[in-house]
N, C-alpha and C positions, 0 to 999 in steps of 0.2 A: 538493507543490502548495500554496499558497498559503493560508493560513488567513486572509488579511485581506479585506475586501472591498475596501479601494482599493490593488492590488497597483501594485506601481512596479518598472521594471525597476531590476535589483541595477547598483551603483554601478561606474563605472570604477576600476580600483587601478593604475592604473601600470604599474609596472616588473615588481610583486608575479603579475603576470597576462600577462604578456607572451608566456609560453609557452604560456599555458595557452589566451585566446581564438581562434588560431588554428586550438587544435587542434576547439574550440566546433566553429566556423564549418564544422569539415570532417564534423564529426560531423551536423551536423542539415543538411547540402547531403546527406550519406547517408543517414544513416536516417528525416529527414522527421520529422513534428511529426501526430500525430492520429490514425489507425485502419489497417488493410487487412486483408482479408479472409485466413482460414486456412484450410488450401487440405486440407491431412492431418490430417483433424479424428481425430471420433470413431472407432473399430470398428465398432458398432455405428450402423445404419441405422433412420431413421424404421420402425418396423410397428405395426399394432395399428388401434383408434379414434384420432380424434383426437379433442385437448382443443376447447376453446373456440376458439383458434386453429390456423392456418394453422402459423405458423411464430414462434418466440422466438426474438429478436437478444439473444446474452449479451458483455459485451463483457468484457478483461480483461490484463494486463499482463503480459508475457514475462521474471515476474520471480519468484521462491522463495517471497515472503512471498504472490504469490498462487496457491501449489502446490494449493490446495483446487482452483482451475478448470482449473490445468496436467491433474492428474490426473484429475479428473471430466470434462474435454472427449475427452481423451487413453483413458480407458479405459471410455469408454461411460457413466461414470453418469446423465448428464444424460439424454442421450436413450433409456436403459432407460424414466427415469420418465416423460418428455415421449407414449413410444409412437408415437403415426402422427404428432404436432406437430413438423414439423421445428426440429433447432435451427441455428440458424446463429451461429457466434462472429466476433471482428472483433478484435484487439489494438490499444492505445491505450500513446503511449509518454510519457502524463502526464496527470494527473488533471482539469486541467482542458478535453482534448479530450472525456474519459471524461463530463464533466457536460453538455458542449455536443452530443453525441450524445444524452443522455438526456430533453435539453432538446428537442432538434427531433425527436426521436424515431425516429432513426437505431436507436439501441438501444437495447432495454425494460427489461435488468436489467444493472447491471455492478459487480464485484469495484471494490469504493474505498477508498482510506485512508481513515482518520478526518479531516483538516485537506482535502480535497477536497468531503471530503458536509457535512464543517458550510460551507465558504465557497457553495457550491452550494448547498443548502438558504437560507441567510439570504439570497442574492442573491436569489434566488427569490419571498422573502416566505414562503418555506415552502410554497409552491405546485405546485412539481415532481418531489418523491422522497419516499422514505422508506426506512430501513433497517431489510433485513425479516429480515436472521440475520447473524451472526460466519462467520468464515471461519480466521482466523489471532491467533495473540498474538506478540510478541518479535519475535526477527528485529533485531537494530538496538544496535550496540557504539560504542565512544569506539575510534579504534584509532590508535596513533602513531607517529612514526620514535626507535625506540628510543635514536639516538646523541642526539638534541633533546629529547626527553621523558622524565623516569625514572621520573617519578610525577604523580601527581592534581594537585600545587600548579606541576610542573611546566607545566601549558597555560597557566597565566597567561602573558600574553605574548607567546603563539605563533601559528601560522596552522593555526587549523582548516577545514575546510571541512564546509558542510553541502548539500544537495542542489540547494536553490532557496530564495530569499527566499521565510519564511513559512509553509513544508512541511512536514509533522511533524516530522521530525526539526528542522528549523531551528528551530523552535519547542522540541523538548525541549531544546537543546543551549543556546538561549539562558535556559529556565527555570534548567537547572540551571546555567547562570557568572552567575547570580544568587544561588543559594543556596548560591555559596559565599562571598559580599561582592563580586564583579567587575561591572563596567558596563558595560556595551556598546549603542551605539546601535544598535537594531535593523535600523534602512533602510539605514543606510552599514557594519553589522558594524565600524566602528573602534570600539575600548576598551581595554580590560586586555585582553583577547582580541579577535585578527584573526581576527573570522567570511569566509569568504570561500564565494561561493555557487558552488558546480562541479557542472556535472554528472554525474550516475555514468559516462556512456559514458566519459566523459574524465579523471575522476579518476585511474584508476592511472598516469596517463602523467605528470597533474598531480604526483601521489607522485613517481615515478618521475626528475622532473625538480628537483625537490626544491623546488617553488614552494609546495604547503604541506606542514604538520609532522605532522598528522594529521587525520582527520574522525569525523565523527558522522554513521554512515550504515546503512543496512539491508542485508539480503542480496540477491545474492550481493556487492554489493560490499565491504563489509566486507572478506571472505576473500579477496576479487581483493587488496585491497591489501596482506592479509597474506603472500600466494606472493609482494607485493615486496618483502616486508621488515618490514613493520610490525607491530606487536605489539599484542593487546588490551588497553586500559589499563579499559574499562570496560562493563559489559553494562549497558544501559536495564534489562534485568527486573529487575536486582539492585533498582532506585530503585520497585519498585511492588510492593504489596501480593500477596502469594503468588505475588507473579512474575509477575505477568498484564496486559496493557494491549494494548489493541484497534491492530492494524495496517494489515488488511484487514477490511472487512465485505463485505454481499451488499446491493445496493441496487437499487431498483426507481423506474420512472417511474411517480408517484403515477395519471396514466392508466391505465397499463396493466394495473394493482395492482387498478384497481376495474372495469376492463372483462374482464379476466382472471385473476382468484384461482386458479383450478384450475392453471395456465400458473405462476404464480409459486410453488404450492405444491409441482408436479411438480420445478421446477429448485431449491427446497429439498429436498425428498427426496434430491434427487443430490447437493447438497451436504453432506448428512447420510452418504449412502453414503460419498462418496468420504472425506469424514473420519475417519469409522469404518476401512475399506481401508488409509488411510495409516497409521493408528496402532495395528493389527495385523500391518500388511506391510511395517515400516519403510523396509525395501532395496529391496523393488519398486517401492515408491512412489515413493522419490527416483530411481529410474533412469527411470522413466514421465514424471516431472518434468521430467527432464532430457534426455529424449529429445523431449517435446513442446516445450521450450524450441530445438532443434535444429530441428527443422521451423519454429518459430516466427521466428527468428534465423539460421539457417543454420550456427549453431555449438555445442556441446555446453559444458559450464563443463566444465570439467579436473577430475579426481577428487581431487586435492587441496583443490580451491576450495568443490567441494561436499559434502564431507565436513565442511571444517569448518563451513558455513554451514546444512543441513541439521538438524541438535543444535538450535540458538537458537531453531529455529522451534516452535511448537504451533500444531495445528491441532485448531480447536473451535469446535463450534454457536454458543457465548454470543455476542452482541456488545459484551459487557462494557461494557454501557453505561455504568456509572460512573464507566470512566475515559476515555471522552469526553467527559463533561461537566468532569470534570476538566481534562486534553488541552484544550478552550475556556476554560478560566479561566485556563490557562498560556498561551495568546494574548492574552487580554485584559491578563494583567497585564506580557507583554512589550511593549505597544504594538501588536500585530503586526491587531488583530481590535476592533472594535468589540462592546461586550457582546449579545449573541447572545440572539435568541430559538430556544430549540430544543422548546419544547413541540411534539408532535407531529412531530419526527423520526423514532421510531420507530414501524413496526407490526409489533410480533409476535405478533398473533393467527393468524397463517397456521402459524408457525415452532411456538407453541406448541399447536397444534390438532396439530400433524404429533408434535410431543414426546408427547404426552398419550398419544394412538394408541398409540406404544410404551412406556406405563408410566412414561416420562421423568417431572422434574420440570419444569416452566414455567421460562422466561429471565426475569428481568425486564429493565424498561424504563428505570430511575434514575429515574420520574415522567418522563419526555418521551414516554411513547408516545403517540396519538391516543387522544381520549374519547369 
């Protein structure tokens, strides 16, 4: 999703894409652009008191890297802690539907990349969210066509592709063909490397057709393109500090946050559970995951795809805030993002009230939390 605030649609290529837009065009006449409701939620049903509210809209993406809400929707955590507060979820198949839901207030909290909640946030003036816990770290490999790529100095040159003009990944992928001497114009991806922007529904067909050489992308697709053939040349965690950089967080509508704290602390709680769950139950987890992706999608990822994609991911409370602040200053300096006021993005007084309770230590906020 888009890190810049004045997004432009990605450039025509030619010849270089010929395969690849038609199959676009078939994919979003299918799968649609924005939300729908999920029909084989939780186990576990509304009982108890209820909170302050009626009902929490949690929204969230039918995707591995946001396995925190696959599982916690999927195995009841949410609504253990929610009690008689019904919850109700809605999938969103891109970040920037996810922020216009939160904006009109369609839905109260949702699962977000980091380059969705900062362009959302700044659009805003800082007026409509806040991000109130972590969710996910990793998740997100360089992967290539081994007959065209053999090595690291091999992509010079080549046709990568990244998710979307300006996305996280689009944004790591053009940090790092910067740091290795290579140029590339951000809005048109022509340079020393052909960035080319595909989306995941269509990338492996993309591969598969041999329009690009490799991409820079998250899970499951990564491992989708590796059952075609493609080999990993490089893991993002390698490029960060104990391996950790924020993928998903947990975000909430700045309204809803101050009209209903109890409501946003409960569906923290559940994201704490379902955390903890996954990283004692390894195998249950990811079958839970992939089972809710099934009802979600209508299809299960193949035990191959998930196997290898499943490993990249950690799932954890922090929102590692400091490497989104970072994560904006590698837009800023791609061109991608005008310099960003993020003071007060985050609120984790909730998260760390919930920490505390259990002996935890506090998350901090990088200096951007509310004062």
């Amino acid at each position: 999703m888009p890190a810049t605030s004045r997004p432009r649609p990605a450039p025509r290529r030619g010849p270089v894409l010929a395969a690849v837009l038609p199959l676009l065009l078939v994919a979003l006449v299918s799968c649609g652009y924005g939300s729908q409701a999920v029909e084989d939620r939780a186990k576990v049903v509304a009982q108890g008191p209820k909170l302050s509210a009626d009902t929490v809209r949690v929204g969230y993406f039918a995707n591995l890297t946001h396995g925190t809400a696959l599982v916690g929707d999927r195995e009841g955590f949410f609504q253990k802690e929610l009690r008689g507060t019904r919850l109700r979820t809605a999938t969103f198949n891109a970040g920037p539907s996810a922020v216009e839901a939160l904006n009109a207030g369609s839905v109260d909290i949702a699962f977000l990349g980091p380059s969705p909640a900062l362009n959302g946030y700044t659009r805003a003036g800082g007026k409509n969210l806040r991000i109130v816990g972590g969710a996910a770290s990793g998740g997100v490999r360089l992967v290539v066509n081994p007959d065209r790529v053999k090595g690291l100095a091999d992509v010079r040159g080549k046709r990568i592709a990244t998710p979307q003009l300006g996305n996280t990944q689009d944004v790591a992928f053009l940090h790092w063909a910067a740091e290795q001497g290579w140029k590339v114009d951000p809005e048109s991806g022509k340079g020393d490397v052909s960035v080319l922007r595909v989306d995941n529904k269509i990338l492996p067909d993309a591969y598969r057709s041999g329009s690009v050489d490799g991409a820079w992308v998250p899970e499951p697709t990564a491992s989708k393109l590796i059952a075609e053939g493609a080999v990993p040349l490089l893991d993002e965690a390698s490029l960060w500090p104990g391996g950790r950089f924020v993928i998903t967080n947990i975000v909430a509508s700045q309204a809803f946050l101050e009209r209903h704290p109890d409501v946003v602390e409960a569906v923290l709680r559940g994201s704490l559970r379902a955390n903890a769950w996954i990283n004692t139950h390894p195998r249950e987890a990811k079958a839970a995951a992939n089972a809710q992706m099934k009802v979600l999608t209508g299809k299960a990822l193949p035990g191959r795809v998930l196997d290898s994609a499943w490993p990249t991911l950690r799932f954890l409370d922090d929102p590692l805030a400091g490497t989104l602040r970072e994560q904006a200053g590698h837009a800023v300096s791609a061109g991608l993002l005008e310099k960003p006021r993020l003071a007060g993005i985050y609120d984790l007084r909730p998260l760390n009230r919930i920490l505390a309770a259990e002996g935890r230590a506090p998350v901090p906020d990088a200096g951007l939390g509310v004062r």
